[in-house]
Each structure stands twice: as structure tokens, then as C-alpha cells.
VOPABA-725578 format. One record per residue (C-alpha): residue in three letters; chain; x, y, z. Coordinates in steps of 0.02 Angstrom, whole numbers. Each point is the difference from the previous one (the first is absolute). Layout:
SITE|ALA|A|X|Y|Z;
...
// end
This chain:
SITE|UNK|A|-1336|919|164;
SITE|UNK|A|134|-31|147;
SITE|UNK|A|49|170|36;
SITE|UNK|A|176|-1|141;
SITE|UNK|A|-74|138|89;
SITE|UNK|A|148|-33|113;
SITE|UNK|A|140|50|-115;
SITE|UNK|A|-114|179|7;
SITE|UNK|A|2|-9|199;
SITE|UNK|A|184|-50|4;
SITE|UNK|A|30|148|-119;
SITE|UNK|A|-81|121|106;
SITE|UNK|A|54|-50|172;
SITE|UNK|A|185|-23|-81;
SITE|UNK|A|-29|184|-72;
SITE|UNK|A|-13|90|166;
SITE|UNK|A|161|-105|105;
SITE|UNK|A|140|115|-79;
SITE|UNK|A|81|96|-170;
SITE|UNK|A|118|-153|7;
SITE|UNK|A|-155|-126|-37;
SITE|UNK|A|9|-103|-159;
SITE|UNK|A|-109|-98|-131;
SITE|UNK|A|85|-174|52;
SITE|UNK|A|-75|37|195;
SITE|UNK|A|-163|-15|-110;
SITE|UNK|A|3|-143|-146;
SITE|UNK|A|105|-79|-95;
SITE|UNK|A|84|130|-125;
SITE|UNK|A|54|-157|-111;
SITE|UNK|A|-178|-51|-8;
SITE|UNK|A|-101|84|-146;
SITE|UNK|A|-170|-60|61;
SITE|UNK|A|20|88|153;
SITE|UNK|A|30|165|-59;
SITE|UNK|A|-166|-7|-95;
SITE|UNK|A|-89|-65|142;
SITE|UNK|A|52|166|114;
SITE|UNK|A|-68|81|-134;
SITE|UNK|A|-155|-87|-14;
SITE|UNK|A|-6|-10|212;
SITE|UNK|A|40|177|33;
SITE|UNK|A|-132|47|-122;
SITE|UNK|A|-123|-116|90;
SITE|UNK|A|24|60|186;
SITE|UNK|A|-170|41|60;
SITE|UNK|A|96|149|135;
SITE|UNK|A|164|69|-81;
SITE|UNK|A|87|118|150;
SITE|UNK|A|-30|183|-80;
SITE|UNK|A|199|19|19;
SITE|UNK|A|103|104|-93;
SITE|UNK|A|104|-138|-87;
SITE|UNK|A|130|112|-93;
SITE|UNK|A|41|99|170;
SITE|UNK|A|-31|178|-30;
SITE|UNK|A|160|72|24;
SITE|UNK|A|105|-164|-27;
SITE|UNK|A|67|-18|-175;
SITE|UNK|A|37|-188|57;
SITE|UNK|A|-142|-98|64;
SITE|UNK|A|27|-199|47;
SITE|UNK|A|-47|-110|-145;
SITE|UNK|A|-134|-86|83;
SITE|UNK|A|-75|177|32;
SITE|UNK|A|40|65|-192;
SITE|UNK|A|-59|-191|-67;
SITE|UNK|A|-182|26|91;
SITE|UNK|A|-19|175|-78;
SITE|UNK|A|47|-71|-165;
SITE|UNK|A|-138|-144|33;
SITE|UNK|A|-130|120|91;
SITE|UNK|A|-180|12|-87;
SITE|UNK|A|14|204|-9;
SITE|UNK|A|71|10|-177;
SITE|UNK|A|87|177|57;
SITE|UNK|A|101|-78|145;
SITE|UNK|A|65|-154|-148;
SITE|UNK|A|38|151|-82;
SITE|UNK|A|95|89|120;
SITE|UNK|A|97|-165|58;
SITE|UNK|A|63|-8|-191;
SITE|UNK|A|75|176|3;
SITE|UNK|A|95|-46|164;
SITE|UNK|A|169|-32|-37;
SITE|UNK|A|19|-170|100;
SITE|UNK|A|-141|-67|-116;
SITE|UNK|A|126|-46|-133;
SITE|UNK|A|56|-149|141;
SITE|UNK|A|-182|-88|-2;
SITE|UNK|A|16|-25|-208;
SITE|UNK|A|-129|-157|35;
SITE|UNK|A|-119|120|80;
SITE|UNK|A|29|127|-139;
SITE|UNK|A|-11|-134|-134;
SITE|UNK|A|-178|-32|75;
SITE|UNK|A|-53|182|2;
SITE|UNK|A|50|3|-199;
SITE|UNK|A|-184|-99|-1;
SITE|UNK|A|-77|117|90;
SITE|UNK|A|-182|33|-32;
SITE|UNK|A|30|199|16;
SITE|UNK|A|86|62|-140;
SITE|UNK|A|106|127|92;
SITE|UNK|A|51|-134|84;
SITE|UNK|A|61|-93|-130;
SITE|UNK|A|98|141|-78;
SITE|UNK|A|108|28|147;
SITE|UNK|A|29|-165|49;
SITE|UNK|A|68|-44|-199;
SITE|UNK|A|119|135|38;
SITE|UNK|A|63|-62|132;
SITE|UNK|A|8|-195|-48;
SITE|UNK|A|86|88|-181;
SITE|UNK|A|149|96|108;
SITE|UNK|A|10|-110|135;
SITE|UNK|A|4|-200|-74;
SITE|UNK|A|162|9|-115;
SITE|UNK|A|90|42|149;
SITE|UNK|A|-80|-119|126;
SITE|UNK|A|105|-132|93;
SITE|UNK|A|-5|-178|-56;
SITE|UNK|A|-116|-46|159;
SITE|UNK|A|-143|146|-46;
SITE|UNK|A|24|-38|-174;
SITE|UNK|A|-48|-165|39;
SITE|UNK|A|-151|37|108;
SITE|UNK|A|-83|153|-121;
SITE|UNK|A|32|-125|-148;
SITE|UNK|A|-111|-116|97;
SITE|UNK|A|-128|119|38;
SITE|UNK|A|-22|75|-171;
SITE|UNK|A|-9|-164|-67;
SITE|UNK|A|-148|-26|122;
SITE|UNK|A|-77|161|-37;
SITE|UNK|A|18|-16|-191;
SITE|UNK|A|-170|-65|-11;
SITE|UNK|A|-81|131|69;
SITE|UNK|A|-89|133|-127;
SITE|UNK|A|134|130|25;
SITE|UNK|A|147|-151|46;
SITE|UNK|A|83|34|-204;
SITE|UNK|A|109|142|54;
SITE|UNK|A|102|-92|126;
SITE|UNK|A|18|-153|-85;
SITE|UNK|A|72|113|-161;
SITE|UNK|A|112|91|118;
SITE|UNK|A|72|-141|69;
SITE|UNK|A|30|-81|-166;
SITE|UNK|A|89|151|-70;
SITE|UNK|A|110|-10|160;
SITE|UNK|A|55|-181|-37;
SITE|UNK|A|74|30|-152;
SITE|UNK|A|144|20|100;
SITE|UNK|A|81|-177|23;
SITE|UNK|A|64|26|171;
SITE|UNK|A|-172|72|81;
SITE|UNK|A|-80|-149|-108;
SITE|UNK|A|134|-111|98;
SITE|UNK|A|-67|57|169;
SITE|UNK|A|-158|-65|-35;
SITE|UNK|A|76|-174|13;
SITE|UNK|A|42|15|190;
SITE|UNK|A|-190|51|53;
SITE|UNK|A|-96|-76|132;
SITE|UNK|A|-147|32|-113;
SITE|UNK|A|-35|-151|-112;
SITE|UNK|A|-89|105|-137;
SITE|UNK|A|155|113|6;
SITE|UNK|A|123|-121|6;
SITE|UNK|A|-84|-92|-174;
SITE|UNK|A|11|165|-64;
SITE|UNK|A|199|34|17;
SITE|UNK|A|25|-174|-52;
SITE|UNK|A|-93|8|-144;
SITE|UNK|A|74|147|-60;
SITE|UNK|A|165|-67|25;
SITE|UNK|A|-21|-158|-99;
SITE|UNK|A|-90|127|-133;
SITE|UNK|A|174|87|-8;
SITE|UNK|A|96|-131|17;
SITE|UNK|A|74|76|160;
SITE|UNK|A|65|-198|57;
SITE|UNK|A|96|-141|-41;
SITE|UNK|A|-90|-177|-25;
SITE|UNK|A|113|-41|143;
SITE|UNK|A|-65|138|100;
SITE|UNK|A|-186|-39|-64;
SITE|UNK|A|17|-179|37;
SITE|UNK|A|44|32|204;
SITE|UNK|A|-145|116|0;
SITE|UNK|A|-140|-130|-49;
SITE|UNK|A|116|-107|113;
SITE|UNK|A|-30|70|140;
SITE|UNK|A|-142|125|-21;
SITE|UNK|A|-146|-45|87;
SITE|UNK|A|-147|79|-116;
SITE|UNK|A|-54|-113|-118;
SITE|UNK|A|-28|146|-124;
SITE|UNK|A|195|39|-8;
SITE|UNK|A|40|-172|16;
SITE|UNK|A|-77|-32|-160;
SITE|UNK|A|66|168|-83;
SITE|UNK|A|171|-30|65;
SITE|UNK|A|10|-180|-48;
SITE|UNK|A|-70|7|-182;
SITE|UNK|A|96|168|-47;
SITE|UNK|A|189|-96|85;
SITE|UNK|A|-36|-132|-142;
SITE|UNK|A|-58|126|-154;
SITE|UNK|A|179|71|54;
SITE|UNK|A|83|-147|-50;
SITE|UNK|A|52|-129|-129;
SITE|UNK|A|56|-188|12;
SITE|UNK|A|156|12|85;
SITE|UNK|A|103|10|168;
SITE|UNK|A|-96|143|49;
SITE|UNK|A|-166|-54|-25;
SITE|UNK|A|69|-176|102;
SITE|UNK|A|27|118|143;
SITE|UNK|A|-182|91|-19;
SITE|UNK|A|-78|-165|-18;
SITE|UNK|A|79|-80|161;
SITE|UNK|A|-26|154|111;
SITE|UNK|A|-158|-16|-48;
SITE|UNK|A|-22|-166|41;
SITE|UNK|A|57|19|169;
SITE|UNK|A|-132|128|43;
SITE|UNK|A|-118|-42|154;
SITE|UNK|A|-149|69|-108;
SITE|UNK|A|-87|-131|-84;
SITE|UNK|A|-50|121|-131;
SITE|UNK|A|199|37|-42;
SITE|UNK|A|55|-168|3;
SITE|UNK|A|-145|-24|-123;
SITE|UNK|A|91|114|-148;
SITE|UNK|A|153|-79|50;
SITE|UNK|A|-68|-154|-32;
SITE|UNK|A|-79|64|-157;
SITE|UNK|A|147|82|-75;
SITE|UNK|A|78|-185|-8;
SITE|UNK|A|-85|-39|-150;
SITE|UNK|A|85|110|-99;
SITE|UNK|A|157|-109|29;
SITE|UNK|A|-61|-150|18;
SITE|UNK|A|68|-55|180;
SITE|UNK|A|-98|-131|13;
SITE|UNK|A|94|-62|170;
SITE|UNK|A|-23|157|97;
SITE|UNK|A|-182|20|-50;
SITE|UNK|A|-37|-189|79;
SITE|UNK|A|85|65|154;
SITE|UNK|A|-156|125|22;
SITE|UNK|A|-130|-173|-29;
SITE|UNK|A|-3|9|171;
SITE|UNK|A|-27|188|41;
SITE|UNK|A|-92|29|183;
SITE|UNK|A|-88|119|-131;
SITE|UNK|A|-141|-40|-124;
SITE|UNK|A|39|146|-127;
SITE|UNK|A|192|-72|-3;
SITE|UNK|A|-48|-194|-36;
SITE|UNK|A|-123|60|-126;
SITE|UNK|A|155|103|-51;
SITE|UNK|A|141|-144|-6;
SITE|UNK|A|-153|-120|-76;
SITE|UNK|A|-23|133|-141;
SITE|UNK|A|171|26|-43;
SITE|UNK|A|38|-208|-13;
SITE|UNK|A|-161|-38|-95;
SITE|UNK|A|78|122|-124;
SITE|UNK|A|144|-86|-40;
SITE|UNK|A|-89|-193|12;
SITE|UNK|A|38|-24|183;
SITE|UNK|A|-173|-101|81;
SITE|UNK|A|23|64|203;
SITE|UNK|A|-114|-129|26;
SITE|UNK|A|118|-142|17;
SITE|UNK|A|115|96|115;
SITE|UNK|A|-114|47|118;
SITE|UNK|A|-48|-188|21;
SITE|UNK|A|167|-59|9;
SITE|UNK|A|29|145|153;
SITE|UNK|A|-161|-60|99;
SITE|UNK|A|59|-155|-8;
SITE|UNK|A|165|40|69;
SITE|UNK|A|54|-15|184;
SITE|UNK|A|6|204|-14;
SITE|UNK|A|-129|76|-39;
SITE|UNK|A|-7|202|-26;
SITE|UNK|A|-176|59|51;
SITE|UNK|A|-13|84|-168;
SITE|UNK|A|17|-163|-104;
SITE|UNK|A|-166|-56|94;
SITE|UNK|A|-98|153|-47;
SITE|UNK|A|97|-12|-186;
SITE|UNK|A|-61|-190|-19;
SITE|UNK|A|-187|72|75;
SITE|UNK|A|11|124|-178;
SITE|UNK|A|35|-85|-141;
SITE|UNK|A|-25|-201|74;
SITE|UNK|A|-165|-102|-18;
SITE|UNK|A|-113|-90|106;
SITE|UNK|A|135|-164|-28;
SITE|UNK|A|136|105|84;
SITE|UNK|A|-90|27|163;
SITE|UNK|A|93|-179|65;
SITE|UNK|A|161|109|4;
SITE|UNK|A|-74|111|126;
SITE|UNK|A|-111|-104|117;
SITE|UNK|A|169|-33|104;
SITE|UNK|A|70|168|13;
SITE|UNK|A|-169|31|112;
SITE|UNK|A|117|-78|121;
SITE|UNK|A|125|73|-24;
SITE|UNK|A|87|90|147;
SITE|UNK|A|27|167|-105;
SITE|UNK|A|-156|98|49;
SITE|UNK|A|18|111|-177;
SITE|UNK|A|32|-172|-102;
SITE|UNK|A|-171|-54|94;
SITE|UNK|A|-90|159|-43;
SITE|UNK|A|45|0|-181;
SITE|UNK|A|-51|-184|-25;
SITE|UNK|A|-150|28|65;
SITE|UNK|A|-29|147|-119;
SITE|UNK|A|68|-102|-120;
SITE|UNK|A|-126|-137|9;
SITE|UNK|A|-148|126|-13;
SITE|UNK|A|72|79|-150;
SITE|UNK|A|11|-199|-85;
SITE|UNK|A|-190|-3|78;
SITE|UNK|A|82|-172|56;
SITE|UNK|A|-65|53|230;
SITE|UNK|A|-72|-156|98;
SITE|UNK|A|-78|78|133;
SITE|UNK|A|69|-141|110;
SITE|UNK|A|169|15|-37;
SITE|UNK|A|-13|203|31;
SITE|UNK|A|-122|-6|150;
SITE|UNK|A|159|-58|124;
SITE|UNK|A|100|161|-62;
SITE|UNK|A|-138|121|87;
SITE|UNK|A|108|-41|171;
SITE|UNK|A|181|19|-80;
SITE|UNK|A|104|133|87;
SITE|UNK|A|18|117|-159;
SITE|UNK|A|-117|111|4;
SITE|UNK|A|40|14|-201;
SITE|UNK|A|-76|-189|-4;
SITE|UNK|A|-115|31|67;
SITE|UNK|A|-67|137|-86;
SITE|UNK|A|41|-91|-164;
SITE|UNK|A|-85|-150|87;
SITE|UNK|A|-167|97|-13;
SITE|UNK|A|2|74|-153;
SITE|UNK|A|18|-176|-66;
SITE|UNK|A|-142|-76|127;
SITE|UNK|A|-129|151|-45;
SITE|UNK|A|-89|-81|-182;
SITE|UNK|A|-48|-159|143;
SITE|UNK|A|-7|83|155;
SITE|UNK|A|-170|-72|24;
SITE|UNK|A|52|-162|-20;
SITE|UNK|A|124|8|166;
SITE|UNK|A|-104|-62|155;
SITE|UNK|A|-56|177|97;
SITE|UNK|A|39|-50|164;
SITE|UNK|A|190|-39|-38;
SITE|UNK|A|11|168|-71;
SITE|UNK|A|-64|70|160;
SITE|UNK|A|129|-77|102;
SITE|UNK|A|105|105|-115;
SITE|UNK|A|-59|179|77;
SITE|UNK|A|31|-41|161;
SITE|UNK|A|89|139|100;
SITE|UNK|A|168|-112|32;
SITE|UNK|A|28|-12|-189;
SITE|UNK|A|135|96|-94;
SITE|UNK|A|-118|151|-91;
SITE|UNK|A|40|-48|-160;
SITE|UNK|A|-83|-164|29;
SITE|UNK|A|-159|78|82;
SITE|UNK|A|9|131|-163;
SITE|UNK|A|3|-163|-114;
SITE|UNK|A|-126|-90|118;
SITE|UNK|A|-109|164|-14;
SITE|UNK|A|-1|30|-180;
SITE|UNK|A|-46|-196|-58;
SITE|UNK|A|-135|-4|110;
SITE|UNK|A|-57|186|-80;
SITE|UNK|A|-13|-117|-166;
SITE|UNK|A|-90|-157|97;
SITE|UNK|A|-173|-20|-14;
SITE|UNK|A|-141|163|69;
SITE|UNK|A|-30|-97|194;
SITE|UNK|A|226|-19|12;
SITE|UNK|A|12|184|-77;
SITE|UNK|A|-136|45|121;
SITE|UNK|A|87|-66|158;
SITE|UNK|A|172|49|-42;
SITE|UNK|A|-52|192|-25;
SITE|UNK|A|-95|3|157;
SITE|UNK|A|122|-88|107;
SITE|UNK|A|158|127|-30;
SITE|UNK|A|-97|135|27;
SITE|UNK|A|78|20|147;
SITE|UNK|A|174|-68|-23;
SITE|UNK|A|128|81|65;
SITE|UNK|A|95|13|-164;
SITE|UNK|A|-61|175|-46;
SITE|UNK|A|24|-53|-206;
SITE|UNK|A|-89|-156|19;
SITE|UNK|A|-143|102|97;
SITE|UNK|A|-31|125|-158;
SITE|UNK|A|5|-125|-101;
SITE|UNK|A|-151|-97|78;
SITE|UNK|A|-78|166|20;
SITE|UNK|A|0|44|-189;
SITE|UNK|A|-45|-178|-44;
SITE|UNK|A|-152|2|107;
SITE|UNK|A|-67|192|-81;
SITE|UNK|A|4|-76|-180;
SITE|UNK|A|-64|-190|66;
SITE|UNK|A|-179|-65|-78;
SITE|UNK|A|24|-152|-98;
SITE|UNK|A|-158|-50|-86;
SITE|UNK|A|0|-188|80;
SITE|UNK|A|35|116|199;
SITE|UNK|A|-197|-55|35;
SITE|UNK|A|-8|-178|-59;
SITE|UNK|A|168|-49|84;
SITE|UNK|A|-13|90|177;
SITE|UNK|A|-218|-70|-10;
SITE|UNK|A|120|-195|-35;
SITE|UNK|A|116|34|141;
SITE|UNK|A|3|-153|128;
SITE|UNK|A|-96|90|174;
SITE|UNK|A|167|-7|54;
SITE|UNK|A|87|82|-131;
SITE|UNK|A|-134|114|-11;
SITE|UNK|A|15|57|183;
SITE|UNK|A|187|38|-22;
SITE|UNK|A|-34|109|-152;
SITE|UNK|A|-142|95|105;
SITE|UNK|A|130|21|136;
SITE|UNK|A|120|77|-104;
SITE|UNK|A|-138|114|-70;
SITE|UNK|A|-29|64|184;
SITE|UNK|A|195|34|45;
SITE|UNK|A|24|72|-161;
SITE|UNK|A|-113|155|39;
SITE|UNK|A|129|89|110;
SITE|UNK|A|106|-13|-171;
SITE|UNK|A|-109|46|-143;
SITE|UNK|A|-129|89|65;
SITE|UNK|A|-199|-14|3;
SITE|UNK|A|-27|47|-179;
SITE|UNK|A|125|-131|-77;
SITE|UNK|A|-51|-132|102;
SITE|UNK|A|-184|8|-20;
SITE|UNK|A|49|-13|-212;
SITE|UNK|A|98|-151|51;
SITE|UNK|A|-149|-71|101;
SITE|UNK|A|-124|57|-141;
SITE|UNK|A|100|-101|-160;
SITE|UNK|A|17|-167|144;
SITE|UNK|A|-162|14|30;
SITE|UNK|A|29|5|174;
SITE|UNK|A|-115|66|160;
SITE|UNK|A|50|187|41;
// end
């Protein structure tokens, strides 16, 4: 369990600088997860000063003082912290203490959370909301989630839910408001327009076209919709054309930089006896070609179509050349000739694509022009490529590879060869290091003897044990 013991220092070294001190000098108040952790961290403090956090004598201690008393493991002191009258301005805290394991506890903390949260500010709303949600799975978490319900059946405290930081919060508030019909389709439609949780992008976007019928209004849902930057919005956009049968708009989205949105525009043609397939041969075949046509032709095309998309490998659009290539491995239609060249192209997204495609024959490419591919002077994208094909070559490539960037400088690649090696011990590791050329076989024992500073003397005696090798 990660326990942020230093939200419980920062609470107690904030708590002693001054009356004046507040919660944001210690976390994030927006942040739900780190008022439980304080709790948790406080708790967990193996040497808690034995300071008298409410201030004897001072009706007002700082919250960071009044916030560690309502954390601290004495039950009495959490006690005490939730008769002091600042405690109703650390609701998240109290919230928590509602789940207390002490029933006392409990009592007085419901009390407060039951006087203080209809009155709360749109910003501690927010937060407590967050934390009970969090806490409602606790064994005595019920109370506050009930409370807070009975609390939001008031549309405009509902409403501030909408504006929290908290994600769980704000799916709550908007929720409720679709629920209640508290916006327009209009409204709705902007929302999953520009929201950026996928949860109320969804919501948002399917309740916006419930709300409406075939008609000028639903036009104007539809294309707001459609001009989203979320794939998953333009998606129901695209959907919601079926029920009028554009046709024309729908083909538009063929070429989507989005999967979910072709599939989308594909759906919504087939429907109404459009084939996509023609179009998206007639567009690779055009002087222009989007990158999403490529990727489109790679979906629903054959084997036969892969002579549309051997060119755009050349093509000076890095994204066109990526897509192609992903293209051709969805048409299972790679020649590992044609895609070996693309290892060295300046994209790093070709790459990458490059060898995903190359991995089913990656012991087919000659070793020894992969390794001129992890040479320190190479872009690291093509050493990652390099790297990874010759983790899928045969056990003596595999072998050599691993050992080799053990001590590269790229940090990544390093771990990588590390964890590699701890799992390494093909069944064929004795036959083909006892086969090795004495040359070959002398390299591999070298790299055995640098790599000791690396793994350690454990490891490498298991790697010398499955070679076979002398220890």
C-alpha cells in the first residue's frame, strides 16, 4: 500500500507556522484522493508530536492543526476535532470520519456532515462529494453516500456537481442533470463536445439525441457532434446519421483519423446499400490521399487491394506511410523486403508500424543487419525496433542482443535487457551456444563476463548453467 506519509509531515510542519495556515499549503483541496490519504498517512506516522492540536485556550486552531486531530489515531482527539467549530470547513475530512471504526466517532461526525453539507460552497461540495463517494465502500461508508443523495435533490446543489475537479463527482452532477432533464440537447451536445471523460462524453452525447426528433434541431445536435475532437463523440454523430439517411455526410467520416468513426460512417452506409469499399479504392488511388482512407482500405479490403498501398510506402506523408503499413498487415498482404527499408524512415510512427509488421518473420531478417540497427548514432526508435526483432530472432541473436545493452546508455533499453535476461532459458540455449563457431562462441563468453557488473553473480551463473557454459 503507497501510503504519502508526506502529506502527514507537510500537515504537521504546516500546523505549527501560524493561525493563518491553510489546507491548500498542504494538498490539493480539489483532489479527493488526497484527503483520504492524510487520513490514511496521519494515521500511519510511526512518531505523531504529542501537541495539543485544538489549542487549549484557542477556539480557532489552523486547519492543518484541526485536520491532523481529526485524522489522529486517538479516537478522543477525532472526537474533539469534530466538536470544534472550524471542523464544519474540512467536510472531506468529516465525510471520512462518518466511516469511522469508533462508533462515537461516527455519531458526531454524521452530525456535523448533516448541518454542515446543504450549506457548503460549490468548491467543498465538490470535494466531500468526492470523498464520500470514495468512502462509500467502506462498512460504515452508507450514511454519507445517503446524506449526500438527499442533499441533491436540490437541482442547483446537483448543478454544482458539474463544475468539480473530481471526476467521480463531476459524473455524478451530470448524471443527475440529464436524469432531470436539467439541459437542453444543445447544451448536452457541447458538453460531450468538449468534455474530456469518456464517461460523460458518452452520457452527454446519447441523452442530446434521445432529446430530439428528425428535424432542424436534431441537424444542429448531429453536426456539433460531428465536429467534436473526441473520436468517441464524433462516433454518435456519425451514428445518429442513419436515422436520416445522409448518406453524403456519413462517407465524409470513411476517412476518420479514428477507427471507432470509420467503423461508424461504414455502418451507417452499409445500412442503406452503400459498399465503402469502392470509395476507399477510388481515394488511394487518388493523387490525395487522407491517411485514414489507407487504414479504411487496411479494414474492410482483401489481400488483392494491397497494390493500392505498396506506393503510399513512399509516400512523403509520414502518417499516410504509417497507416499503409498498418494497412498491409491488417490485409496480411507484408513482404518483409518491401517493409525492411522503412526500419530507417524518419517517422518514428513507421517505424514502429514497420516492426509490428516485420515481428511474425523477424527471424528470417539477416542478424547482423539488425545489429547495425542498435547502434548508438541511430534515432531510438530505430534501436527500440532493432531491439525488439532481434528479442523474436532465434535463442544465440536473442542471447547477444540482451547481453549487449546491458549497459546502454538508454536507461529503457537497459531494463529491458535486464528483465529479458531474468526470464531467459530457451530449451535449444545448450545445443545452440555447444554449435556456436569458436568465434562466436568466444564473443558470447565475453559478454557473459561484462555482464556480471549488471546482473549479478546469481543470474549469471543460471545463464551460464542453461548455455552450458564453464563458470
Amino acid at each position: 500500500m503507497n501510503i504519502r506519509t508526506d502529506l502527514a509531515h507537510s500537515a504537521v510542519k504546516v500546523a505549527g507556522s501560524g493561525a493563518g495556515s491553510s489546507m491548500g499549503a498542504v494538498l490539493d483541496t480539489a483532489n479527493a484522493q488526497d484527503w483520504v490519504a492524510l487520513d490514511l498517512a496521519v494515521r500511519r506516522l510511526w512518531v505523531l508530536p504529542s501537541t495539543d492540536w485544538l489549542g487549549a485556550g484557542n477556539p480557532a486552531p489552523n486547519e492543518p492543526s484541526l485536520a491532523v486531530a481529526l485524522c489522529h489515531p486517538d479516537g478522543r482527539i477525532r472526537q474533539a476535532a469534530l466538536a470544534s467549530p472550524g471542523s464544519a470547513a474540512l467536510l472531506p475530512l468529516v465525510a471520512v470520519r462518518c466511516a469511522d471504526w469508533v462508533a462515537p466517532v461516527r455519531e458526531v461526525a454524521r452530525a456535523v456532515l448533516r448541518g454542515a453539507l446543504p450549506g457548503a460552497t460549490p468548491e467543498m461540495l465538490g470535494a466531500a462529494a468526492a470523498v464520500i463517494l470514495r468512502v462509500a465502500q467502506r462498512r460504515h461508508g452508507g450514511f454519507a453516500r445517503e446524506l449526500l443523495a438527499v442533499v441533491l435533490q436540490d437541482d442547483e446543489i446537483a448543478d454544482a456537481l458539474r463544475g468539480s475537479a473530481d471526476r467521480a463527482a463531476r459524473r455524478m452532477g451530470h448524471r443527475i442533470a440529464v436524469e432531470r432533464g436539467r439541459l437542453s440537447p444543445a447544451d448536452l451536445a457541447r458538453i460531450a463536445a468538449r468534455d474530456h471523460d469518456i464517461v460523460v462524453q458518452d452520457l452527454c452525447a446519447d441523452a442530446a439525441l434521445a432529446g430530439t426528433r428528425d428535424g432542424e434541431e436534431h441537424g444542429e445536435i448531429v453536426r456539433l457532434l460531428l465536429g467534436a475532437r473526441q473520436a468517441r463523440v464524433r462516433a454518435a454523430g456519425v451514428t445518429a446519421l442513419n436515422r436520416t439517411g445522409d448518406t453524403g455526410r456519413a462517407t465524409a467520416f470513411l476517412a476518420d483519423r479514428s477507427g471507432l468513426v470509420r467503423a461508424c460512417a461504414r455502418w451507417v452506409l452499409r445500412q442503406h446499400g452503400v459498399e465503402p469499399l469502392s470509395h476507399y479504392r477510388s481515394l488511394c488511388a487518388s493523387p490525395d490521399v487522407p491517411p485514414g482512407a489507407a487504414a479504411g482500405l487496411g479494414e474492410c479490403g482483401s489481400a488483392t487491394d494491397a497494390e493500392l498501398l505498396l506506393p503510399l510506402l513512399a509516400h512523403p506523408l509520414g502518417a499516410l506511410r504509417a497507416r499503409a503499413v498498418w494497412a498491409l498487415r491488417m490485409l496480411d498482404a507484408i513482404e518483409p523486403t518491401r517493409i525492411m527499408p522503412l526500419l530507417d524512415d524518419p517517422s518514428a510512427a513507421v517505424v514502429r508500424e514497420a516492426s509490428h509488421a516485420l515481428m511474425p518473420t523477424a527471424a528470417r531478417i539477416p542478424e547482423e543487419w539488425l545489429r547495425k540497427r542498435l547502434a548508438t548514432d541511430r534515432p531510438r526508435c530505430v534501436r527500440v525496433a532493432a531491439f525488439r526483432l532481434l528479442a523474436a530472432h532465434g535463442t544465440a541473436a536473442q542471447l547477444r542482443c540482451f547481453l549487449t545493452f546491458l549497459d546502454d546508455a538508454d536507461p529503457g533499453l537497459r531494463a529491458r535487457a535486464r528483465t529479458a535476461l531474468h526470464g531467459w532459458g530457451p530449451a535449444d540455449a545448450t545445443a545452440v551456444y555447444a554449435t556456436l563457431p569458436p568465434t562466436e562462441r568466444a564473443q558470447v563468453d565475453a559478454l557473459l563476463d561484462r555482464a556480471q557488473a549488471s546482473l549479478g553473480k546469481e543470474p549469471l551463473n543460471r545463464l551460464r548453467w542453461c548455455l552450458g557454459a564453464p563458470r
